[in-house]
One Martini backbone bead per residue (centre of mass of N, CA, C, O) as a GRO file, in nm:
protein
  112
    1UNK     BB    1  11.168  10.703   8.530
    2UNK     BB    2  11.215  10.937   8.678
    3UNK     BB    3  10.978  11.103   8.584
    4UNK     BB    4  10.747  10.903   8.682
    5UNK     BB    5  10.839  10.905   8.982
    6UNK     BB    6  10.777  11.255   9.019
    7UNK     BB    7  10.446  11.196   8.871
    8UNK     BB    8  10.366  10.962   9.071
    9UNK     BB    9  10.154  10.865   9.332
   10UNK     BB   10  10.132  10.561   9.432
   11UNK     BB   11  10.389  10.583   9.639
   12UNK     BB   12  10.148  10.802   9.799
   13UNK     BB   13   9.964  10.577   9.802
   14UNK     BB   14   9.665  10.373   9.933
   15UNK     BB   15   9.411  10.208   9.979
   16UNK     BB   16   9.103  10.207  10.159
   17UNK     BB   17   8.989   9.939  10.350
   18UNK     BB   18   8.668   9.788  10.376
   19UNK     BB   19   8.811   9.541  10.527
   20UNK     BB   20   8.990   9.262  10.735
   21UNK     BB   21   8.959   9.098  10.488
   22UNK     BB   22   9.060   8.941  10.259
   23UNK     BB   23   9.193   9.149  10.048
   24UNK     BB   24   9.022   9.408  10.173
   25UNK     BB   25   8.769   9.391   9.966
   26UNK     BB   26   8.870   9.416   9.676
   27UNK     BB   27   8.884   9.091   9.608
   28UNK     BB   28   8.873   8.730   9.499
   29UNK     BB   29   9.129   8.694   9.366
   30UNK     BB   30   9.442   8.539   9.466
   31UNK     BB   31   9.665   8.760   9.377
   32UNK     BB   32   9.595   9.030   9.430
   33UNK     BB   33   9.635   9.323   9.445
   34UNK     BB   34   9.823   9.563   9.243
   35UNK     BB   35   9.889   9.730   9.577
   36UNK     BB   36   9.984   9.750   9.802
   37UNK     BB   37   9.915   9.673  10.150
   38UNK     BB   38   9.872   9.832  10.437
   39UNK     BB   39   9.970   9.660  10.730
   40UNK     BB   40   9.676   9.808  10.890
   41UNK     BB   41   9.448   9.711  10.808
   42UNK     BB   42   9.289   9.537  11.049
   43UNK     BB   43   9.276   9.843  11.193
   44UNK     BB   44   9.245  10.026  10.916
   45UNK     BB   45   8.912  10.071  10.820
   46UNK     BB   46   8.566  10.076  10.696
   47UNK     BB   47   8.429   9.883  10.920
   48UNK     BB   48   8.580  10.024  11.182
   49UNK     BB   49   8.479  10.370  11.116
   50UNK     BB   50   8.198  10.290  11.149
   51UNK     BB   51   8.068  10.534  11.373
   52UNK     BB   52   8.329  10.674  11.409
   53UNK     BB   53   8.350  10.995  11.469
   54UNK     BB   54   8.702  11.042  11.497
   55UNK     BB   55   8.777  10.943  11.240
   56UNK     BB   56   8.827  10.977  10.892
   57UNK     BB   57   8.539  10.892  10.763
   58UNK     BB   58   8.395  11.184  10.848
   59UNK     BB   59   8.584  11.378  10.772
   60UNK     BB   60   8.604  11.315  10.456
   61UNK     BB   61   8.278  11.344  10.405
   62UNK     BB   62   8.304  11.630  10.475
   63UNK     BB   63   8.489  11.740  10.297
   64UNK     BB   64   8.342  11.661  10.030
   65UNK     BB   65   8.051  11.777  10.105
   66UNK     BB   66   8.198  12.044  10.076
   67UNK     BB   67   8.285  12.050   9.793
   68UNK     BB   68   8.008  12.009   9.662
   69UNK     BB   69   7.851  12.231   9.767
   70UNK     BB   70   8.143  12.440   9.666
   71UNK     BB   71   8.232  12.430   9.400
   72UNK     BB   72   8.294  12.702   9.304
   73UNK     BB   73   8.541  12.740   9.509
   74UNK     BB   74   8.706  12.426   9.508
   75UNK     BB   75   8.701  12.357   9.232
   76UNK     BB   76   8.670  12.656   9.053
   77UNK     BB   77   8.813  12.828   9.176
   78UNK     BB   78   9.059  13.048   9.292
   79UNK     BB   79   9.413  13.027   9.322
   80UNK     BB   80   9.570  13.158   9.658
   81UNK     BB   81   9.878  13.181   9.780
   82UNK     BB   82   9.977  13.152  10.137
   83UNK     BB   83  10.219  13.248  10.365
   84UNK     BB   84  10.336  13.151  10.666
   85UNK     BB   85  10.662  13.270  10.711
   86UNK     BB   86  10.781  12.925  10.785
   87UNK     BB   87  10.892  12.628  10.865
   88UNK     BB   88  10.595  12.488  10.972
   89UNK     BB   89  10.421  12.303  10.814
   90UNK     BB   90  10.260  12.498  10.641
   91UNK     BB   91   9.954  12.510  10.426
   92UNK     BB   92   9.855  12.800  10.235
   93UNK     BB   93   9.517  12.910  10.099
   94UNK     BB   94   9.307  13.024   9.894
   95UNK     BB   95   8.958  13.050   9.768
   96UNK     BB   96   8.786  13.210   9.485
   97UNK     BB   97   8.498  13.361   9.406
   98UNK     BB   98   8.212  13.575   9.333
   99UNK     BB   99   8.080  13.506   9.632
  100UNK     BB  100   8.342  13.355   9.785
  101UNK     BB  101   8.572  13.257  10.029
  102UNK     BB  102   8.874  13.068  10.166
  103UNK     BB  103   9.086  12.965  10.426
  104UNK     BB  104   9.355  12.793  10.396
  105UNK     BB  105   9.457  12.522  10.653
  106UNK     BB  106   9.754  12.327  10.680
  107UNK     BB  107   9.931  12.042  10.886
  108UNK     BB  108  10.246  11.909  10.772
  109UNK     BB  109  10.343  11.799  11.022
  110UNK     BB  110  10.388  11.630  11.311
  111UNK     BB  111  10.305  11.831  11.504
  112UNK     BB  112   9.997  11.787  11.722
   0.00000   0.00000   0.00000
């Protein structure tokens, strides 16, 4: 169970809702959905994101967008992790194929 745990993402995240209606738009059998569903599903769901230029979903949208336009870079590239230099919570790396490169920074603090 131990290496279960260690390697299992499901505890580490959940379903994107729907909708917020029953069981989240998701199923509509009485027993509900195989995974806890996040408690703010009434207010954070993709029902609720659309039109919302803000929101998480055109986000999202734009960068898978982005990654199927450049599989080459983001999908098949070469990974060159890239030290931030301090313990500010960035994860910096590299991705290179032969005719692109792109330096990604991602800020995973709590600090906004």
């Amino acid at each position: 169970m131990d290496n279960i745990r260690k390697l299992a993402r499901d505890h580490s995240r959940a379903p994107m809702q729907s909708t917020s209606g029953a069981h989240e738009g998701f199923i509509t059998s009485t027993t509900g959905p195989w995974m806890r569903i996040n408690d703010n599903y009434a207010e954070i769901n993709v029902g609720r994101q659309i039109g919302d230029k803000d929101s998480v979903l055109p986000f999202w949208k734009n960068l898978l967008r982005l990654r199927k336009n450049h599989a080459d870079l983001f999908t098949y590239g070469e990974f060159r992790p890239a030290d931030a230099g301090d313990d500010s919570g960035l994860a910096c790396f590299q991705k290179a194929s032969s005719h692109s490169e792109a330096l990604v920074l991602l800020n995973l603090s709590l600090d906004l």
